[in-house]
C-alpha positions in Angstrom: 39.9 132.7 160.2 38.3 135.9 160.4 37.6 136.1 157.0 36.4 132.9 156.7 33.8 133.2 159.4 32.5 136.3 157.6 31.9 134.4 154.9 30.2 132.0 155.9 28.3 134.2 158.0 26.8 135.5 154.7 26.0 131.7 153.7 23.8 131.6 156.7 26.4 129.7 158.8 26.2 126.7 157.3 28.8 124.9 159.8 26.6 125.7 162.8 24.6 123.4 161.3 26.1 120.3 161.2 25.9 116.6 162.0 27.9 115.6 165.5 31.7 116.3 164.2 34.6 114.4 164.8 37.7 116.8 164.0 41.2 115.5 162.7 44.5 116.4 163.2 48.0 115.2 163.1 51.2 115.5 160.5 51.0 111.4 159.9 47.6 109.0 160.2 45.0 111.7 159.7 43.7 110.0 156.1 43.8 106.8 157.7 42.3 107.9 160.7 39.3 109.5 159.3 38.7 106.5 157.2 38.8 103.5 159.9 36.2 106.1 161.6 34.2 106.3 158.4 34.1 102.5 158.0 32.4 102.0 161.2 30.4 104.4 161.9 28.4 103.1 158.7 29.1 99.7 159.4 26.9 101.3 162.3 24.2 102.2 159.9 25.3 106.4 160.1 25.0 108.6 157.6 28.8 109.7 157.0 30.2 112.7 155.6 34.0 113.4 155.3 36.4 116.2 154.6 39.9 115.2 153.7 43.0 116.3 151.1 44.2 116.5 149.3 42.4 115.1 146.3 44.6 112.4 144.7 42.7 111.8 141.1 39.8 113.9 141.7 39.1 117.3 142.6 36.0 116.0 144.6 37.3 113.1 146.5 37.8 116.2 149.2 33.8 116.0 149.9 32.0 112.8 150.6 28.2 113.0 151.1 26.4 110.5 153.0 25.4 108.7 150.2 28.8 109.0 148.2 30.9 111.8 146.7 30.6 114.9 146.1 28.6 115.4 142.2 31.0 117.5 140.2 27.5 119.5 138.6 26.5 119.6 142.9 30.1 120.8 143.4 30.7 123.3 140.9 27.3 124.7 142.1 28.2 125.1 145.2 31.6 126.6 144.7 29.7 129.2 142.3 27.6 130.1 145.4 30.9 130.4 147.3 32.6 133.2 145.1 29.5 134.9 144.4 28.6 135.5 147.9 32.4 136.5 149.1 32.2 139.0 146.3 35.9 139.4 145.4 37.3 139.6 149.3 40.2 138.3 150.3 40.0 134.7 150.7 42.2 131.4 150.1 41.8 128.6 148.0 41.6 126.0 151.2 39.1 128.6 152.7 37.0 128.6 149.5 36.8 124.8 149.3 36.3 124.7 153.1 33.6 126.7 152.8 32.2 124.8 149.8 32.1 121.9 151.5 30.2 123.2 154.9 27.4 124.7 152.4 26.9 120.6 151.0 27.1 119.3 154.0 24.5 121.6 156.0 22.1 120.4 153.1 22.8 117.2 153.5 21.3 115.1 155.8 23.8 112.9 157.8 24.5 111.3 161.5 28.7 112.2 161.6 30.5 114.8 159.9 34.4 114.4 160.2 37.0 116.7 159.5 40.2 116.7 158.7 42.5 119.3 159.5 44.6 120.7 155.9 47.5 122.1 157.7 48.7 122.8 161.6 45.0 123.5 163.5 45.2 126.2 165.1 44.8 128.8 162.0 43.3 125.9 160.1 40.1 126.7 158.1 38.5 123.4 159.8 39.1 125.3 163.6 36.3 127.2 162.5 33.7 124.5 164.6 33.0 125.4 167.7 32.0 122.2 169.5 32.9 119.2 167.6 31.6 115.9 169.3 35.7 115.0 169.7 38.7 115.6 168.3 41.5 113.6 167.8 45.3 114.4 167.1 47.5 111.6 165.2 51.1 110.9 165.2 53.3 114.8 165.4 56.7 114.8 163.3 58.3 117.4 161.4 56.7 118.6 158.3 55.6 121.9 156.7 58.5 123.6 157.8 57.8 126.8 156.0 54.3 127.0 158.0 55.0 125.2 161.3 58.4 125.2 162.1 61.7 123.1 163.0 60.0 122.7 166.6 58.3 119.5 167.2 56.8 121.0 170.6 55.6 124.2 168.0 54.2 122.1 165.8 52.3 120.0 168.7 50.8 123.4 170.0 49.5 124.1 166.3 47.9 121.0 165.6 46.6 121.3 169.5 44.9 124.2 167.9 41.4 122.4 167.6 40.9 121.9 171.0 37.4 123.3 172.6 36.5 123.2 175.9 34.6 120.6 177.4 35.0 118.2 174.3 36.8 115.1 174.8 40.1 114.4 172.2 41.7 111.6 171.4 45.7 111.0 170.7 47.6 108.0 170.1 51.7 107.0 170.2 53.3 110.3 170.7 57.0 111.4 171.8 56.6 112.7 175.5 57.5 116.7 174.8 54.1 116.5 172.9 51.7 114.7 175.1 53.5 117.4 177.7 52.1 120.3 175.3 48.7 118.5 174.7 48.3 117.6 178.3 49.1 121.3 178.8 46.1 122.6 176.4 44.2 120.0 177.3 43.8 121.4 180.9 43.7 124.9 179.9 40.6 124.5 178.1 38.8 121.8 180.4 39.0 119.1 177.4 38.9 115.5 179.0 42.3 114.2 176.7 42.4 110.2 176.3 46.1 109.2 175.8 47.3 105.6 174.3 48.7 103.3 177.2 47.3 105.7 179.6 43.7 106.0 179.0 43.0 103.7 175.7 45.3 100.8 174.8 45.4 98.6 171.9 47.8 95.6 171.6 48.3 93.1 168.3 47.5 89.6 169.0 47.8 86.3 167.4 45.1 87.1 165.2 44.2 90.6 165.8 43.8 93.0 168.1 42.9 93.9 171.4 41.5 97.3 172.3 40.5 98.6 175.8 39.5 102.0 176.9 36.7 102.9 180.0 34.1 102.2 177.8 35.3 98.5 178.0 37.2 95.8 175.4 37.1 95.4 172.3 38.1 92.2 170.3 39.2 93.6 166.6 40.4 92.1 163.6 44.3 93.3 162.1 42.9 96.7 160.2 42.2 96.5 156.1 44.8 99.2 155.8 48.8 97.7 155.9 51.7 98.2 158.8 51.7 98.1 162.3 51.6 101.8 162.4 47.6 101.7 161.2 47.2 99.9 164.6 47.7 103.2 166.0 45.7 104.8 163.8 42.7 102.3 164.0 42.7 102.7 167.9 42.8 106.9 167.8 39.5 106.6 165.5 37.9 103.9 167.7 38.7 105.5 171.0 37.2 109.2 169.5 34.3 107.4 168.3 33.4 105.6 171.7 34.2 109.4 173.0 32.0 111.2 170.8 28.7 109.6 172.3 27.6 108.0 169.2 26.2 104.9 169.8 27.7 102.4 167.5 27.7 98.4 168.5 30.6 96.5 169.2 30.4 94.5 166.2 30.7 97.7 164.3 34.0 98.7 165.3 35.4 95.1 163.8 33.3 94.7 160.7 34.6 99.2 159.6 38.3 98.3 161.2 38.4 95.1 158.6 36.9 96.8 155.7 38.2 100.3 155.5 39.7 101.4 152.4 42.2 104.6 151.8 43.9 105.2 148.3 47.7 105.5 148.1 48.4 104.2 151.6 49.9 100.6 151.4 47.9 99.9 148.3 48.8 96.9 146.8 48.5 97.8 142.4 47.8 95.3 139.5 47.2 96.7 135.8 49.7 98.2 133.3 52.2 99.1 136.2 52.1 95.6 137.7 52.8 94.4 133.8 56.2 95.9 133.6 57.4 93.8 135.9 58.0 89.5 136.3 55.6 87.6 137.5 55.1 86.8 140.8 56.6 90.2 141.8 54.3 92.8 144.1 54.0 96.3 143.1 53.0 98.6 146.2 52.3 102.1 146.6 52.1 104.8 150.0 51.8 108.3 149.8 54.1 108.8 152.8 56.2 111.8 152.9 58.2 113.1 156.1 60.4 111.8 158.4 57.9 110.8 160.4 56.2 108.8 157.9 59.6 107.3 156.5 60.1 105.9 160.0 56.4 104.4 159.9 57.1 102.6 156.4 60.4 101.6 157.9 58.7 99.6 161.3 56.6 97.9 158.4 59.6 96.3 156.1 60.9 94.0 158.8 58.0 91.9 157.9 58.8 91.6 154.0 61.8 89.8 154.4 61.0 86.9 153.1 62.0 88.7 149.6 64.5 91.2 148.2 62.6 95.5 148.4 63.1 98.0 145.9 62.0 101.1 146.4 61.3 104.1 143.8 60.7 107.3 145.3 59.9 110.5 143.8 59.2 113.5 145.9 57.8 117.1 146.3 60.3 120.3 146.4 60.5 121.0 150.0 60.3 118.3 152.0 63.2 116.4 154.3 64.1 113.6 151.4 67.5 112.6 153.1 65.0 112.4 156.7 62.6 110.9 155.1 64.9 108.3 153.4 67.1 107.5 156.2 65.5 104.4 158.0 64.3 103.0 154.9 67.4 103.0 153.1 68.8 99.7 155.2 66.0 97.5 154.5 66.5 97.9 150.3 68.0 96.2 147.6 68.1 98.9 145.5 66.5 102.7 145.2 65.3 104.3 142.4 64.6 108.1 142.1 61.9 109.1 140.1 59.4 112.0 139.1 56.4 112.1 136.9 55.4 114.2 134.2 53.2 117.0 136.0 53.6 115.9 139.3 52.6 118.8 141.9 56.6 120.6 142.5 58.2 117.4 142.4 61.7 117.0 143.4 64.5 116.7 140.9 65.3 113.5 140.4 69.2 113.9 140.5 67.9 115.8 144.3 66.4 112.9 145.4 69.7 111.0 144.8 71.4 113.2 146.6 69.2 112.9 149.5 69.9 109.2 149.5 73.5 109.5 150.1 74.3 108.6 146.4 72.6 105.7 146.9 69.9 105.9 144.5 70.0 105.9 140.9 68.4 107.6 138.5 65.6 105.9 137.2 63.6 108.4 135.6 59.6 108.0 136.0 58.5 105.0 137.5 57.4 103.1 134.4 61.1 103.5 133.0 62.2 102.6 136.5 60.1 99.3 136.7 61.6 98.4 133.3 65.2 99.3 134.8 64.1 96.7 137.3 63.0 94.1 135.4 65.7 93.4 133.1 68.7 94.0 136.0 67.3 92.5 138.9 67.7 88.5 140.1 65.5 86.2 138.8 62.7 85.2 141.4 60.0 87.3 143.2 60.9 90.5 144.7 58.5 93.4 146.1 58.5 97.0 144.8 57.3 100.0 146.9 56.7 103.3 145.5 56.5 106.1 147.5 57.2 109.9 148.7 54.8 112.2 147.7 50.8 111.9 147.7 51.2 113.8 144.4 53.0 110.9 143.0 50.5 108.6 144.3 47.9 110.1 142.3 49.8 110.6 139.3 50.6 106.8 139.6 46.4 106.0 140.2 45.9 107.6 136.9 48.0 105.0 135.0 46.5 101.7 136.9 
C-alpha cells in the first residue's frame, strides 16, 4: 500500500479529499450491498459515487460519478494522468485503476463515496482511507484461496482489515468464529461494531420487511434484488447508512431498497437467450461463485418449486466447483456444464463435470446448452439458472 500512497501523494492526495465514505467488504454481498446503499442514498437526493468490480461489459462500470458513469474520453484521461505521474514504478493494475478512480472522484462533486473492497482488506488498495464515515463487512466464506487462505477465521482478519478507529462498521449473518475475530478488531481499534440480531435486526414479513436498529424501525418493502439472502444484504447497507451520520428520511430507505438494480445477480433475461428456449420458460442468471455463494443460491430454490430447475454452470479455473456445487445439486432437474468463448480462465467444461460428481453433462456454451434443453426436456414450463462465474455473466450480458 506503500506504493500506492506514494502515488497518490504525487496526485495531490486526491483520496483525502473525498465525500463521507462508506467502505465495503466481504467474500459474498459486497455488489449488492453497495448498490441497495446507492439506491437510497439518492432516493435521499445525494450525490452518489461508487467503486466496485469487476466490470462485467464495461471497463468503466468500475467508476460511477454522481451524475452517472464514468466517460471512457474522462476515463482514459485520467488513467493517462495516472501512468504519467507514477513514471514507470512499480505499481499494480488494481492500484492503477484505484488510483484513477480517487483522481475522478476528488473532482467530482458528490455527498457519499462508497467503496468496495477488490480483494481481502487489509492489503487492499481501497484500505488506503483513513476515516471512512462506516464500514461494513458482508457475509465471510472461503474464496481466493491462493491470496487469503483455507482459514475462514484468516480470511475474517483480512477483510477486518478496513477497520479505523473510532468509525462505526457494520456486519450482517456471520458464522460465530468470525464475529469472534471482528469483535476482537473491533475493540482493538475503538470501532463501535453493529452486529445482525444483536445490535440491528431485520426480519421478512407478510409483505416485507421489518428492520430495527437504535436509530429506531423501519417498515421496508422485500428488496428489488432476488433471494432471501439480499435481506441480509439490504439490512448491512441500511444499518451503515443510519451509522454513517447521513441524514437520509425514512421513506428513503424503502423507495432505494425497492428499486435497486445490480447486473448478473438474480437477473431475470429476455432476448436471443430467452428465444432458445419454450415459451413460458424463465431464463435467470447470478454471478455467484464460492461455496459460500452456492449455499446462498441454494436457500433461494426452495421457493421455485412450483416447476422443474436446470442449471448451466460454467466456471473460472481455481475456484471450489464441487463446494460450490454441492447444495445446489439436490434442488435440479438436470445440470449442464458450460464455458464461453473468451471467458476470463474459465473452467474446462469436462472439470466442471467432474466437480458435480458426474452429474453434469456436457453442454458446451450455454446457447448450445439451452438448445440441448429445449428439445430433451418435458413439455411445460420449467426455469433455467445460469451461473458460476461473474465472467460468465458478462459474457452472457453481451449476447442479451
Amino acid at each position: 500500500m506503500g506504493r500506492l500512497l506514494d502515488l497518490l501523494g504525487k496526485l495531490g492526495n486526491p483520496h483525502q479529499r473525498l465525500a463521507p465514505v462508506l467502505h465495503v467488504a466481504g467474500t459474498n454481498g459486497k455488489g449488492s450491498t453497495c448498490a441497495f446503499a446507492r439506491a437510497v442514498a439518492e432516493a435521499a437526493g445525494l450525490r452518489v459515487q461508487v467503486y466496485t468490480s469487476p466490470h462485467l461489459i464495461d471497463f468503466n462500470e468500475r467508476i460511477r460519478l454522481s451524475n452517472g458513469l464514468v466517460s471512457h474520453r474522462r476515463l482514459a484521461d485520467a488513467l493517462e494522468l495516472v501512468e504519467r505521474v507514477n513514471g514507470g514504478a512499480p505499481i499494480t493494475v488494481f492500484e492503477v485503476i484505484t488510483a484513477t478512480a480517487l483522481v475522478l472522484f476528488a473532482e467530482d462533486p458528490a455527498d457519499l463515496c462508497i467503496l468496495e473492497v477488490g480483494l481481502g482488506g487489509r492489503g487492499d488498495a481501497t484500505n488506503v482511507i483513513a476515516r471512512p464515515a462506516a464500514c461494513a463487512i458482508t457475509s465471510i466464506s472461503i474464496d481466493h484461496r491462493d491470496f487469503l487462505g483455507d482459514s475462514l477465521t484468516g480470511i475474517a482478519a483480512e477483510k477486518a482489515g478496513i477497520i479505523k478507529p473510532g468509525v462505526p462498521v457494520v456486519t450482517g449473518a456471520q458464522r460465530p468464529e468470525v464475529l469472534e475475530v471482528f469483535a476482537r478488531i473491533a475493540a482493538e481499534r475503538g470501532a463501535p461494531l453493529a452486529m445482525r440480531d444483536r445490535d440491528w435486526r431485520i426480519t421478512p414479513t407478510a409483505d416485507g420487511l421489518d428492520f430495527a436498529d437504535s436509530h429506531g424501525c423501519l417498515s421496508l418493502p422485500f428488496p428489488s434484488l432476488v433471494g432471501p439472502h439480499q435481506y441480509d444484504n439490504a439490512g448491512i447497507a441500511v444499518a451503515a447508512l443510519r451509522a454513517s451520520g447521513l441524514m437520509i428520511p425514512d421513506r428513503a430507505f424503502a423507495t432505494g431498497l425497492a428499486h435497486a438494480e445490480w447486473a448478473g445477480r438474480m437477473q431475470k433475461l429476455g432476448g436471443a437467450l430467452l428465444s432458445l428456449l419454450p415459451g413460458g420458460w424463465e431464463l435467470w442468471l447470478d454471478g455467484a461463485h464460492n461455496p459460500g455463494a452456492g449455499v446462498a443460491l441454494a436457500q433461494h430454490l426452495p421457493g421455485w418449486a412450483d416447476r422443474p430447475l436446470h442449471l448451466v454452470i460454467g466456471m473460472k479455473q481455481g475456484k471450489d466447483a464441487a463446494e460450490f456445487l454441492k447444495p445446489m445439486l439436490p434442488f435440479a432437474a438436470s445440470v449442464w456444464a458450460v464455458a464461453e468463448p473468451g471467458q476470463h480462465l474459465a473452467l474446462p467444461v469436462e472439470d466442471v463435470i467432474a466437480a458435480s460428481g458426474g452429474v453434469a453433462r456436457h453442454g458446451g456454451t450455454v446457447a448450445d446448452a439451452l438448445r440441448k434443453l429445449a428439445t430433451e426436456a418435458p413439455a411445460g414450463p420449467a426455469r433455467v439458472l445460469v451461473c458460476g462465474s461473474l465472467y460468465l455473466a458478462g459474457a452472457l450480458l453481451r449476447q442479451v
